[in-house]
N, C-alpha and C positions, 0 to 999 in steps of 0.2 A: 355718500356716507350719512349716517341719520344723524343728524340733530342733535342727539342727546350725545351719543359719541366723540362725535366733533368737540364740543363742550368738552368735555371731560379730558379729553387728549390737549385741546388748546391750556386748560387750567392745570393741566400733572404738572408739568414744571414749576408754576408757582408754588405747587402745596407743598412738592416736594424739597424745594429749596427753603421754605419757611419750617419744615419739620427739621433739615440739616441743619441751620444755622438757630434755631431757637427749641424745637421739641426735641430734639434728641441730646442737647449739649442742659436743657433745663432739667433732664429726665438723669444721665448722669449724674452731673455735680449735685442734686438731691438728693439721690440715693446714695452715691459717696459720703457724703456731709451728714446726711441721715444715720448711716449705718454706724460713723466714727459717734456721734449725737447717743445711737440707740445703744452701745455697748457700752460708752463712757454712765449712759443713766441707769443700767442693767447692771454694773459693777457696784456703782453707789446702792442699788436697791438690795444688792444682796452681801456685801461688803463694808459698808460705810457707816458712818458715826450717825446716829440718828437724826438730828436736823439737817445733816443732808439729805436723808432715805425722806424726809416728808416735804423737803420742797421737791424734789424730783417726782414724788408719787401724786404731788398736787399738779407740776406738769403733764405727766402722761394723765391724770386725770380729766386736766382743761382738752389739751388736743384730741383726747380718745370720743371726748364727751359733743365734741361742738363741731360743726359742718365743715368741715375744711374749703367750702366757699365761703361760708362767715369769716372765719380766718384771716384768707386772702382782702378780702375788705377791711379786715381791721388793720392789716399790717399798710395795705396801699392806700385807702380812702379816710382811715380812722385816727392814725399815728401825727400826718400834719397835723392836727386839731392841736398836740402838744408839742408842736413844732419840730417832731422828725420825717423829714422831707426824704421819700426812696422813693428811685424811677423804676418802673413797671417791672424790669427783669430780675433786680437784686430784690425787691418784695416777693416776687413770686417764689425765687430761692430761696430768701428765708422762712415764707408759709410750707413751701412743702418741706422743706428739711426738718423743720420742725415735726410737722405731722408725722412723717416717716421715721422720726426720732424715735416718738412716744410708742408708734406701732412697732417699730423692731424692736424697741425695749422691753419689748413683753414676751418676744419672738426667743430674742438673746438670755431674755432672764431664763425661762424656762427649759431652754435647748441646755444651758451650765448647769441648771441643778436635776435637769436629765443622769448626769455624768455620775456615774454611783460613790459612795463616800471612797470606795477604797483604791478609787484611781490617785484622788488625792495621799492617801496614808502613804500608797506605793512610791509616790515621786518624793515624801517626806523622808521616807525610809532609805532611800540613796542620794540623800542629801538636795535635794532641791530644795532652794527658798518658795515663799508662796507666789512672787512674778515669773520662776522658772516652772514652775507646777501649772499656772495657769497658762503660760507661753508654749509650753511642751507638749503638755499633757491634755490639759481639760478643751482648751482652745480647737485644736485640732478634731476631737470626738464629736466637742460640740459643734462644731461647725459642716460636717457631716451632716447629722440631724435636721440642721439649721439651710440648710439648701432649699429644700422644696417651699417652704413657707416665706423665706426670705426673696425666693425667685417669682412666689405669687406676690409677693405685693410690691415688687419691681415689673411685673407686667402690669398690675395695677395703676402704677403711677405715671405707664407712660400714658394711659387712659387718659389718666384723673389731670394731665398738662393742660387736655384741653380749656381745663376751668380757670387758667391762667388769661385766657381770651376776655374774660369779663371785666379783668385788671388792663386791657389793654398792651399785653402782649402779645407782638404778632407772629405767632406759633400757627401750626396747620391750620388748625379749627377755623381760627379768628382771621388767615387769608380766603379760607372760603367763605366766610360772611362778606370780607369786602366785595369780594365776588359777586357773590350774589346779590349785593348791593346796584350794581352795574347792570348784570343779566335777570336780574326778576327770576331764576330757575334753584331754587332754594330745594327742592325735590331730589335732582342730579347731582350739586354741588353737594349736599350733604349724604348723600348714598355714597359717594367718590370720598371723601371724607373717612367715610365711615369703614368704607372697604381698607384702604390705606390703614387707620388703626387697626383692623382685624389683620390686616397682611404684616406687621409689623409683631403686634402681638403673637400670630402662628410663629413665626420665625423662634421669636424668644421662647414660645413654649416647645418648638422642638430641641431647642439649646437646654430646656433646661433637663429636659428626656434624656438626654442623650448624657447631660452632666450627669445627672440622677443614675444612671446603669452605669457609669466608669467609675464614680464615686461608691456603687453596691458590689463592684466586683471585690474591693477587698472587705467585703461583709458585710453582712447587715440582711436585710429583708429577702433576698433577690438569694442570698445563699442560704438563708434559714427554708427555704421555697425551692429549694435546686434537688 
């Protein structure tokens, strides 16, 4: 067996179990936490009392605006300096929930005033309050819409975990560095790495293929096109 093989096969199990226990459960609860994050600041921006609309605009502002590696340093290496002490996994969750806040917030804002004025009037019209109009009606339309864009940057993120490794969480990425710590073959380790995100990533984009065509069969693109 060659060399580089062997490698690779002896290290699967590590990476693999460091993506189960750390990259895939960081990558969830983000994007959960993000998405609850990105439609609570999407509500206020197109809903709310104006000093709310400008501190949330000045949020998606900062996150949209600044390297979500800068971030992760500010919340992990930066935050003691004013004496809030967080270990490697709840910093890395609160930088990206954050980040993916401000970017679905613009995702969500846009997808609800997609929704034409008169879906609203209609749910007005048979007595709906405005949380049964938006629960019923607008929510559901826009959430359609809201699939493709929200499921790119949910394959995005599970990318973007690897940058949790520089904070010191030990997620795929950051067990192949150990790795290669050991075996000096930084070449292999990070191609087998690399391949794993890409095979990870495929998966989730034919979930989202396949989401995207059962979600057009009751309308949309797919039947305007039939």
């Amino acid at each position: 067996m060659p060399h580089w093989l062997q490698l690779m096969l002896e290290s699967l199990p590590t990476l693999l179990w460091a993506a189960l226990i750390f990259t895939v459960p960081l990558t969830l609860l983000s994007f959960a936490l993000g998405l609850i994050a990105g439609l609570v600041t999407a509500l206020i921006r197109l809903f709310g009392p104006k000093p709310l609309v400008s501190v949330v605009r000045f949020y998606v502002w900062i996150f949209r605006g600044t390297p979500l590696l800068v971030q992760l340093f500010l919340i992990f290496y930066g935050l003691p300096s004013v004496g809030i002490l967080l270990d490697a996994f709840p910093a890395a969750l609160i930088g990206f929930t954050l980040n993916i806040g401000a970017y679905t917030s613009e995702i969500i804002r846009a997808v609800i005033g997609s929704v034409p004025k008169g879906q609203w009037e209609a749910s007005y019209s048979i007595g709906m309050t405005w949380s049964q109009a938006m629960r019923r009606t607008i929510l559901p339309q826009a959430g359609r819409v809201a699939v493709p864009p929200l499921s790119n940057t949910f394959i995005s993120l599970v990318k973007d975990t690897s940058l949790a490794a520089a904070i010191t969480v030990p997620e795929m990425f950051q067990a192949a560095q150990r790795i290669v710590a050991t075996t000096y073959e930084p070449l292999i380790l990070y191609v087998e790495a690399a391949a794993l995100y890409l095979a990870l990533s495929s998966v989730l984009s034919a979930l989202q293929a396949r989401l995207e065509v059962r979600l057009n069969r009751y309308g949309g693109f797919l039947e305007a096109n039939a």
